[in-house]
C-alpha positions as CSV (number, residue, x, y, z in Angstrom):
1,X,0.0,0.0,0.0
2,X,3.0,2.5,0.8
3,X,4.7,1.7,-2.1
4,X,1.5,2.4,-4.2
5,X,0.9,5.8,-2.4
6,X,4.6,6.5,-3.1
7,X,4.5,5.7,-6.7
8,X,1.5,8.0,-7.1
9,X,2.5,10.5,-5.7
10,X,6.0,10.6,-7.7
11,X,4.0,10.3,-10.6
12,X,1.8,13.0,-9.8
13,X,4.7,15.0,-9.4
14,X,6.3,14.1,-12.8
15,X,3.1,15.3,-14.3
16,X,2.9,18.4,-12.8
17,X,6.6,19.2,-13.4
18,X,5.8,18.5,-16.5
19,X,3.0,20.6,-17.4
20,X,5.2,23.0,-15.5
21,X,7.6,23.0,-17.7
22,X,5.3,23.7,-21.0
23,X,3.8,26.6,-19.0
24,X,6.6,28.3,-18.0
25,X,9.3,27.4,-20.9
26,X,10.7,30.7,-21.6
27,X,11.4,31.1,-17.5
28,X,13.2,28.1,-17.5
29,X,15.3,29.3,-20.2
30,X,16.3,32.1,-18.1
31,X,16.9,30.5,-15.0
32,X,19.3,28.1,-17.1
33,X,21.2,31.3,-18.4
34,X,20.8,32.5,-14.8
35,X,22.8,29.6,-13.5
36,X,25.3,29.5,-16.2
37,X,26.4,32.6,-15.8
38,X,26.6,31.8,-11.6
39,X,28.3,28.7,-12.4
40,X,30.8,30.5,-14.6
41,X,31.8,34.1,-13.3
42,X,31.0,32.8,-9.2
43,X,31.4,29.0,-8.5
44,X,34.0,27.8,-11.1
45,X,36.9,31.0,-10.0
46,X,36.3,29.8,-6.4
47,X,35.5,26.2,-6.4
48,X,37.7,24.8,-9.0
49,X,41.0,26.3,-7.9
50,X,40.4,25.2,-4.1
51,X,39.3,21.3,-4.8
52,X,43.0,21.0,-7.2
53,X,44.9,22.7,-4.0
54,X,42.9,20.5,-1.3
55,X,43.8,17.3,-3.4
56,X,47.2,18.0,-4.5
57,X,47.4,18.4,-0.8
58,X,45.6,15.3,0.7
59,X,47.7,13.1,-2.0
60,X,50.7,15.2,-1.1
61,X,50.1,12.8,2.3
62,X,50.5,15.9,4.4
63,X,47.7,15.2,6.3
64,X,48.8,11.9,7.1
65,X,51.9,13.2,8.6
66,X,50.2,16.2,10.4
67,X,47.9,13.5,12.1
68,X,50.2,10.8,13.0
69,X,53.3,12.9,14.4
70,X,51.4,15.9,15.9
71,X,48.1,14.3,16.4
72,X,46.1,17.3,14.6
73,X,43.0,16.2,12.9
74,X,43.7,18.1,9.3
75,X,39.9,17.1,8.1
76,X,39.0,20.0,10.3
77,X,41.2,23.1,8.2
78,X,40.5,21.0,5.0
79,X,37.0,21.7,5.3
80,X,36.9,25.1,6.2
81,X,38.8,25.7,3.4
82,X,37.2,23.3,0.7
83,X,33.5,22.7,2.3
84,X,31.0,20.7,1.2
85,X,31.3,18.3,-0.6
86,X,34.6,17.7,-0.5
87,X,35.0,16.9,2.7
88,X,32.1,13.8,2.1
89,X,34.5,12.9,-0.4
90,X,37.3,12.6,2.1
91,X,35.4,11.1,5.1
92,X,34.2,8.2,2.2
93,X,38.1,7.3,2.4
94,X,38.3,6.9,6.4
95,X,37.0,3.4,8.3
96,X,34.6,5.0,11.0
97,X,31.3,5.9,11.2
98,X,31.2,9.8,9.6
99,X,27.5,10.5,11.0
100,X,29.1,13.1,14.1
101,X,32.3,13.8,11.9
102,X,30.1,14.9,8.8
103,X,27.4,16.7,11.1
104,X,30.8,19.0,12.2
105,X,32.7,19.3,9.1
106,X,29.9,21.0,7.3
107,X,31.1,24.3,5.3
108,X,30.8,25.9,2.4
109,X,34.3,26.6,0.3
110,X,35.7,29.4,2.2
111,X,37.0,31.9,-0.8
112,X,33.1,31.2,-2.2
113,X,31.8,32.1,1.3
114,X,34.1,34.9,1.6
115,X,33.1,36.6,-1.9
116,X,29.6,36.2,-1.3
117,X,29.3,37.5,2.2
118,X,31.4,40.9,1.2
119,X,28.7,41.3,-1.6
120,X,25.9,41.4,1.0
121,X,27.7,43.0,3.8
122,X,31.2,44.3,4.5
123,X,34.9,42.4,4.4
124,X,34.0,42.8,8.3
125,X,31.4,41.4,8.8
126,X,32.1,38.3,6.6
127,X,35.0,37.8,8.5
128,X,32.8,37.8,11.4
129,X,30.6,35.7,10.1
130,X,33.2,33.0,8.8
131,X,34.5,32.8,12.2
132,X,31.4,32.6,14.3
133,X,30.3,29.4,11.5
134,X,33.6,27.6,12.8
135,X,33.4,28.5,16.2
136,X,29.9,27.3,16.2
137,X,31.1,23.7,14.7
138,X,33.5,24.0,17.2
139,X,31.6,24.2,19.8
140,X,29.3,21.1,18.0
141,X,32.5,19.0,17.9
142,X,32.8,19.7,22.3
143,X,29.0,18.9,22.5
144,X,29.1,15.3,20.5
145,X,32.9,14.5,20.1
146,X,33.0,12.7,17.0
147,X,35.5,10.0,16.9
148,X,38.7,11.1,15.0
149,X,38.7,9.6,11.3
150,X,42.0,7.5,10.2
151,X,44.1,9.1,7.1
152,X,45.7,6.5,5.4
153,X,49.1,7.4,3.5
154,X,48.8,7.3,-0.5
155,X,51.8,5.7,-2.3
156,X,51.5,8.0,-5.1
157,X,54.6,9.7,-6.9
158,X,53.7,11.0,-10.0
159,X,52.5,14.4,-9.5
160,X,51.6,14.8,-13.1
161,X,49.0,12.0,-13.0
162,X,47.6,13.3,-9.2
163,X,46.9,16.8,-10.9
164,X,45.2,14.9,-14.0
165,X,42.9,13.0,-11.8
166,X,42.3,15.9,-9.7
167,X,41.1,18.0,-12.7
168,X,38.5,14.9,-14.5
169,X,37.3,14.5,-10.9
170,X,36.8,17.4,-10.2
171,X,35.6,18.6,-13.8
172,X,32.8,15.9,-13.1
173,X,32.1,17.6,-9.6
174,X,31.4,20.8,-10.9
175,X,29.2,20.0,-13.8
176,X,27.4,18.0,-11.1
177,X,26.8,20.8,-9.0
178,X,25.7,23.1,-12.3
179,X,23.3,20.1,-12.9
180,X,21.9,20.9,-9.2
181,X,21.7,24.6,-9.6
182,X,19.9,24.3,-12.7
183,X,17.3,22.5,-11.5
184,X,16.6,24.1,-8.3
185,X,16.9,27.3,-9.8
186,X,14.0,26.4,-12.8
187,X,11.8,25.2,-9.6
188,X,9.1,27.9,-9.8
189,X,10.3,29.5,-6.4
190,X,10.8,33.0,-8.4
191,X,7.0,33.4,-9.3
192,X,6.6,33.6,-5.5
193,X,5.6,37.5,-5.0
194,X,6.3,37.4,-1.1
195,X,10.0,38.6,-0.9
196,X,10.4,36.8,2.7
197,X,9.1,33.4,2.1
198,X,10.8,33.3,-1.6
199,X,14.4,34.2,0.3
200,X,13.5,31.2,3.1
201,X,12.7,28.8,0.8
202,X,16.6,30.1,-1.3
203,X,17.9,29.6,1.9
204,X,17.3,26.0,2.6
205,X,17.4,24.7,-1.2
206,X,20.4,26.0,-2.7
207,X,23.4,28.1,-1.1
208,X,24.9,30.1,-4.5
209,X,21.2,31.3,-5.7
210,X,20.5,32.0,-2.1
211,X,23.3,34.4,-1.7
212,X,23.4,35.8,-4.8
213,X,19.8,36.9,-4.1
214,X,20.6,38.2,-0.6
215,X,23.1,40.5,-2.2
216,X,20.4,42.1,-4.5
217,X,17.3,42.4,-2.2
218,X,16.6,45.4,-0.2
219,X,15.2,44.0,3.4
220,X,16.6,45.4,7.0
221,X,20.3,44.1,7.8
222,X,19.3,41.4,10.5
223,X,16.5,39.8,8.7
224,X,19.6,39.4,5.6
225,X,21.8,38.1,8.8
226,X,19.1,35.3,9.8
227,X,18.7,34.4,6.3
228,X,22.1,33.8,5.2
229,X,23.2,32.4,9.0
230,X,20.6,29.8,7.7
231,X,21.9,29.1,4.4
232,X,25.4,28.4,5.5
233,X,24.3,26.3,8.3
234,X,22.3,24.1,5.9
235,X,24.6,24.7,2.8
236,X,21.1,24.0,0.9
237,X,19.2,20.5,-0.3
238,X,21.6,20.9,-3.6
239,X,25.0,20.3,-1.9
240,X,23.3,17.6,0.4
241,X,22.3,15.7,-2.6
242,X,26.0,15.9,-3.8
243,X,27.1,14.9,-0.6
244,X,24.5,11.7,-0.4
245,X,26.4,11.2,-4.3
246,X,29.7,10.9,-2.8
247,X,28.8,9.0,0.4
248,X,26.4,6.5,-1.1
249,X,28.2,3.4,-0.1
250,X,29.0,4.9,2.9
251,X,26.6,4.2,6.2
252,X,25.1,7.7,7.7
253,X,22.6,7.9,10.2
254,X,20.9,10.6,8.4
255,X,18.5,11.5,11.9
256,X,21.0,12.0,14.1
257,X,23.4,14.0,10.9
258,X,20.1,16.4,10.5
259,X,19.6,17.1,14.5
260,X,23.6,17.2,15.0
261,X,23.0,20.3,12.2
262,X,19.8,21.6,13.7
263,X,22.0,22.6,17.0
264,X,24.8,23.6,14.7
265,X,21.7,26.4,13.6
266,X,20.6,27.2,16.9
267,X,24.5,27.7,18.0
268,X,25.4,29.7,15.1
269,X,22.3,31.8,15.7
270,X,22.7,32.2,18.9
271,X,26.5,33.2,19.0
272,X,26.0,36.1,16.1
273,X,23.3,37.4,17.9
274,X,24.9,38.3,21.1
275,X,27.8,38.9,18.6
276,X,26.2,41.7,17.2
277,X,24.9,43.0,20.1
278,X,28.2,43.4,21.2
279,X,29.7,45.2,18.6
């Protein structure tokens, strides 16, 4: 009976994405313009150069050396710098269970997050803002303590062939994330005339749209604070559905991964408001 109810439903929502998509073809041609031109001028410059450095150095086995002679846990700095979903990709590697290590490693790239966040407020306060989103993992990390993940060392010599693979993998990654943005971004979310709920639902769907359209709204300072605190706590349905990509043979207690990032939220919230009402 469940299975019947589910295959109606999906097909119900075929058909209506389908009729949809003859209503509205000429928006969805410019929403897939839209995200071409985000995918080429924002997310490639800051994305692509980052995932070649954070391989180069994962295969360079510096991390394996960090961890084993000074016991530093380098999946930490390799995720604030790269975010999601690279760091899925390098937790698929390790031998533990990455529920609590995921739920605490969850960023967006950092040069991305820092280009963005200047656009919609000040080099200040993105820097604050960066911050407060590590310290609030941070804090996350104290409040769970995720067991530390094993990096193994990689007998690999040729740099020529690491920076190959690094560029076809990450080639695929990218078109994979333009594939995402394309379709969340044709989802009929712009017809929605309240500015408020549109910019909530941005928020929680996908992270580039959502802060590209943060920087061109006019709405009061704090409500742009809340909505943006949200979108980088959540990094947006379209990066999670990379990251389920990458960690699909990989076991993740997907309850406890969502409530470990629903007090990541309620920390980061909580810290940049008494934040701001410091400063």
């Amino acid at each position: 009976m469940k299975n019947n109810i589910k295959e109606v439903t999906l097909f119900t929502i075929i058909i209506l994405y389908f009729i949809y998509c003859l209503k509205y073809n000429f928006y969805i041609k410019e929403q897939v313009i839209y995200s071409l031109d985000i995918w080429i001028t924002k997310i490639i410059p800051s994305l692509f150069p980052t995932f070649i450095i954070i391989d180069l150095i994962y295969n360079s086995n510096i991390p394996y050396y960090i961890t084993k002679y000074l016991h530093i846990n380098c999946l930490y700095i390799l995720s604030i710098i790269s975010g999601s979903p690279s760091n899925a990709y390098i937790l698929s590697k390790s031998k533990i269970n990455i529920t609590k290590q995921l739920s605490v490693t969850k960023y967006t790239s950092l040069i991305f997050t820092y280009n963005y966040l200047k656009l919609i407020f000040n080099t200040k306060l993105a820097i604050i803002i960066i911050i407060l989103n590590i310290l609030s993992n941070i804090i996350l990390t104290l409040i769970i303590k995720p067991e530390n993940s094993e990096i193994t060392k990689i007998n690999n010599n040729n740099i020529f062939n690491t920076i190959i693979n690094s560029i076809n993998k990450n080639i695929k990654t990218l078109i994979t994330i333009l594939g995402t943005i394309i379709f969340f971004n044709t989802l009929p979310i712009n017809l929605i005339s309240n500015t408020y709920l549109k910019t909530f639902l941005f928020s929680i769907l996908e992270i580039t749209t959502s802060l590209n359209h943060l920087s061109t709204i006019n709405i009061p300072l704090n409500l742009k604070l809340f909505f943006t605190i949200i979108s980088l706590s959540t990094c947006g349905l379209c990066i999670e559905s990379q990251i389920k990509s990458i960690i699909n043979d990989t076991y993740l207690n997907y309850n406890k991964y969502l409530y470990y990032r629903l007090l990541h939220l309620i920390i980061f919230l909580t810290i940049t408001l008494i934040t701001i009402n410091l400063l």
